[in-house]
C-alpha positions in Angstrom: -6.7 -201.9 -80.0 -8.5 -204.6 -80.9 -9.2 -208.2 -79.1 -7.9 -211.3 -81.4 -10.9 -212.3 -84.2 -11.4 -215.6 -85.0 -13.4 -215.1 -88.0 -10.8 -214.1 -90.2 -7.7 -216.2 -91.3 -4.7 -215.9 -88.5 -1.6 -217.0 -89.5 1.0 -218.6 -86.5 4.1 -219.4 -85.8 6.2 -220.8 -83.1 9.5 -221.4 -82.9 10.6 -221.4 -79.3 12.4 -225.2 -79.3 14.1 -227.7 -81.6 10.3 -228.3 -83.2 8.8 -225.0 -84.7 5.2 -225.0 -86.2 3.6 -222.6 -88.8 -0.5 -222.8 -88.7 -3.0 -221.4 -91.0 -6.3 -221.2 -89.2 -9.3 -220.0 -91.3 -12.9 -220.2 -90.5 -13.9 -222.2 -93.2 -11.3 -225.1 -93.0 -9.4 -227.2 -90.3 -6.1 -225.3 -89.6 -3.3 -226.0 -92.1 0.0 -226.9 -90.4 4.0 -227.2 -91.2 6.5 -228.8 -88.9 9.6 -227.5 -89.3 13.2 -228.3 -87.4 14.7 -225.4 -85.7 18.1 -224.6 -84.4 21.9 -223.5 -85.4 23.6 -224.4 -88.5 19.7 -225.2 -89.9 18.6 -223.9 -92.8 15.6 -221.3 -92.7 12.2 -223.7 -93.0 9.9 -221.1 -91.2 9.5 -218.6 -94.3 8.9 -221.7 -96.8 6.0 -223.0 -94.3 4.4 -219.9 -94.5 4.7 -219.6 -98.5 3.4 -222.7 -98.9 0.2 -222.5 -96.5 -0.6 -219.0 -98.5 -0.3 -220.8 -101.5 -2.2 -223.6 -100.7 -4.9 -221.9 -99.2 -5.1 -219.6 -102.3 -4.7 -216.5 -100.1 -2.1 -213.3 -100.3 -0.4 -211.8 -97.0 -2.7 -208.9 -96.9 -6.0 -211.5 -96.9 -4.8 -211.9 -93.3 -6.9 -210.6 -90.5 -3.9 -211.5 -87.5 -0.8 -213.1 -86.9 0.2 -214.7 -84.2 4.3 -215.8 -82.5 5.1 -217.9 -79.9 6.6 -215.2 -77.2 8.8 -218.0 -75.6 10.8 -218.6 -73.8 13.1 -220.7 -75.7 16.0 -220.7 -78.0 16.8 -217.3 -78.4 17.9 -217.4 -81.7 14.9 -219.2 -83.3 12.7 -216.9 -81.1 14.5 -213.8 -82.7 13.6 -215.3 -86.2 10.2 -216.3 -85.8 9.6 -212.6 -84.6 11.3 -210.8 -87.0 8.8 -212.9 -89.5 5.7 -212.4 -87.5 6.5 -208.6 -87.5 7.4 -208.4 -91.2 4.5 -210.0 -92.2 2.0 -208.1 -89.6 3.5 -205.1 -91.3 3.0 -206.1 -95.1 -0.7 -207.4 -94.2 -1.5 -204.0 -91.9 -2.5 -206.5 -89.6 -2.3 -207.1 -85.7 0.2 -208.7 -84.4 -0.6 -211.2 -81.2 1.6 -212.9 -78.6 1.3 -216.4 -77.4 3.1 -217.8 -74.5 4.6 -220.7 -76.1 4.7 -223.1 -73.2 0.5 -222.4 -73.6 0.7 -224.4 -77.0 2.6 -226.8 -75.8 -0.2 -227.6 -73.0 -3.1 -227.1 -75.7 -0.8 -230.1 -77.6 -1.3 -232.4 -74.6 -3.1 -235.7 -75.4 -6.9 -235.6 -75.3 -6.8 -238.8 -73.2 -5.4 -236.8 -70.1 -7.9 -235.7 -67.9 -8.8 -232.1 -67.4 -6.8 -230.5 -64.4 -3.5 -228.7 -63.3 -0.4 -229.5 -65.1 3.7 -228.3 -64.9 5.2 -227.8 -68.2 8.4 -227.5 -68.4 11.2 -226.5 -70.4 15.3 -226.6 -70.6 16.3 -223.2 -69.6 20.6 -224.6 -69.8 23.1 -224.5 -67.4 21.1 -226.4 -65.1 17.8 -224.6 -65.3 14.2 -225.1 -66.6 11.6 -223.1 -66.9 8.5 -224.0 -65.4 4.6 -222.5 -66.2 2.0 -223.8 -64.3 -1.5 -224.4 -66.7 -5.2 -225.6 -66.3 -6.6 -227.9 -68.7 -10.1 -227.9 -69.1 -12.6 -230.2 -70.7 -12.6 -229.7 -74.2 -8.7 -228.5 -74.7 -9.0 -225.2 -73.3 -5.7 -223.9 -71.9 -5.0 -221.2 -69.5 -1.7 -220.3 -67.3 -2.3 -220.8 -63.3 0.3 -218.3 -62.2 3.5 -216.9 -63.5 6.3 -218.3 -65.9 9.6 -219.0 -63.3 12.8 -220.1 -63.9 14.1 -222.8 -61.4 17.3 -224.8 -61.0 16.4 -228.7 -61.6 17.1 -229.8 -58.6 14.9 -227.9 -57.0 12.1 -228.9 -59.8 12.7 -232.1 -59.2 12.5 -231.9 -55.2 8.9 -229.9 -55.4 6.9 -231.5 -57.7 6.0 -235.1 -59.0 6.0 -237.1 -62.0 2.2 -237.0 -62.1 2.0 -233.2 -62.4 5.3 -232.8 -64.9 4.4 -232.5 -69.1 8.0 -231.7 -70.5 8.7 -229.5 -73.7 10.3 -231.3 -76.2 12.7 -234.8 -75.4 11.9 -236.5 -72.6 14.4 -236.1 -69.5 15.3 -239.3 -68.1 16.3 -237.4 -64.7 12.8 -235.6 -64.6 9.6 -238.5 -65.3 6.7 -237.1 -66.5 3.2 -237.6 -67.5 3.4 -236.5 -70.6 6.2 -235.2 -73.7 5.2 -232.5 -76.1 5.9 -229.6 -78.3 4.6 -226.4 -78.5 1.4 -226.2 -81.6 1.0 -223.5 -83.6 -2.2 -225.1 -84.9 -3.8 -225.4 -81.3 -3.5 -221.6 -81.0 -7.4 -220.6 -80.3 -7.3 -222.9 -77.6 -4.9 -220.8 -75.2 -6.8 -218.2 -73.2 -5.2 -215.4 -71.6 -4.8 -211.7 -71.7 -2.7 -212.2 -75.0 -5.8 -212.4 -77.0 -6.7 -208.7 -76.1 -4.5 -206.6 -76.8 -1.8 -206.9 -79.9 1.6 -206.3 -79.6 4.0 -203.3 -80.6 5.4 -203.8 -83.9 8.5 -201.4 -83.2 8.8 -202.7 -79.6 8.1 -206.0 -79.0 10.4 -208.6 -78.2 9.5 -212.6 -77.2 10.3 -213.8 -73.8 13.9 -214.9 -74.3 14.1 -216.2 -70.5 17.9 -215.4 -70.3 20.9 -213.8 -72.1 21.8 -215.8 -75.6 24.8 -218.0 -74.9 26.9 -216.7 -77.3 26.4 -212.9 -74.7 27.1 -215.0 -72.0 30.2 -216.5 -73.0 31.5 -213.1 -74.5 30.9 -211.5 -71.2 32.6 -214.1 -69.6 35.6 -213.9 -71.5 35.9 -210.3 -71.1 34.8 -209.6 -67.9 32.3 -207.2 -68.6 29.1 -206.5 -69.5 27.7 -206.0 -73.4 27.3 -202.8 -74.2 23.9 -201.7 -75.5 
């Protein structure tokens, strides 16, 4: 297994909230990025980002040397779709396939007027819940995690930390100041360190980091009392 190389054109996309991103980076130019909105009823934009950064960077699926997905955690249906695209098209390339925690690129999205240091990002988990990741910012936009992902009840969020050390993914939460709002950034990609840079994924076996059970599980279980099978 291979560590993640820069030199060749690395396609990624992230889809873990209401704001996905599809990024083209290539050595020779600044990385070519999509927007797109994510969530039910929505019409598929992910696969038309991707067509059109190929097309406009006049380059085929199989000129790619990597792609990259947002592992979550996040909606667990737009995560589900994003990975079903990274691994389809890892597959028709014969490329890698790599795994970035997506509360990472929403840090590397932070605003270069912040100074370098420690920040909380985090994220609406639902039913009263966020999920929180600790990151370090350094001096020049490099990210890394400090610690574990967690998933905390708000309350309690709100109790332990401060509005100084808080960046929240996505809307800002009137309940919950912080320093700074942002979205996760496919295009920021290279700039998230980690352990996810060494060592691609499993294209039969991986699976993002969801965080919890889909709701639609939840309230099934709920209604019947038991457990999903399988």
């Amino acid at each position: 297994m291979t560590a993640l190389n820069d030199s060749q054109p690395i396609l990624v996309v992230e889809a873990a909230t209401a704001q996905g991103s599809v990024a083209l980076l290539t050595a020779a130019h600044a990385p070519r990025v999509r927007r797109v909105c994510m969530g039910v009823g929505r019409e598929d934009q992910l696969f038309p980002a991707i067509q059109e950064l190929l097309t406009e960077a006049e380059l085929s699926p199989g000129a790619l040397g990597a792609v990259v997905c947002g592992a979550g955690p996040g909606s667990f249906t737009s995560l589900r779709i994003a990975a079903s695209l990274a691994k389809g098209l890892a597959h028709g390339a014969g490329c890698a396939l790599y795994a970035v925690p997506s509360l990472l690129l929403a840090a590397a999205a932070l605003p270069s007027d912040l100074p370098a240091g420690r920040y909380l990002l985090h994220a609406d988990a639902l039913r009263g819940e966020r999920y929180v990741q600790a990151a370090l910012i350094h001096t020049g936009g490099r990210v890394e995690a400090d610690g574990s992902l967690s998933r905390i009840s708000t309350e309690s969020f709100a109790a332990g930390t401060s509005a100084a050390d808080r960046v929240v993914v996505g809307p800002e939460v009137p309940a919950l100041p912080s320093r700074a709002a942002v979205w996760p950034d496919a295009a920021r990609c290279l700039q998230v360190a980690g352990a996810w840079r060494e060592v691609p994924v499993s294209l039969n076996d991986w699976e993002p980091e969801y965080g919890r059970l889909a709701e639609a599980q939840v309230k099934w279980e709920a209604a019947h009392g038991v457990s999903l099978p399988g």
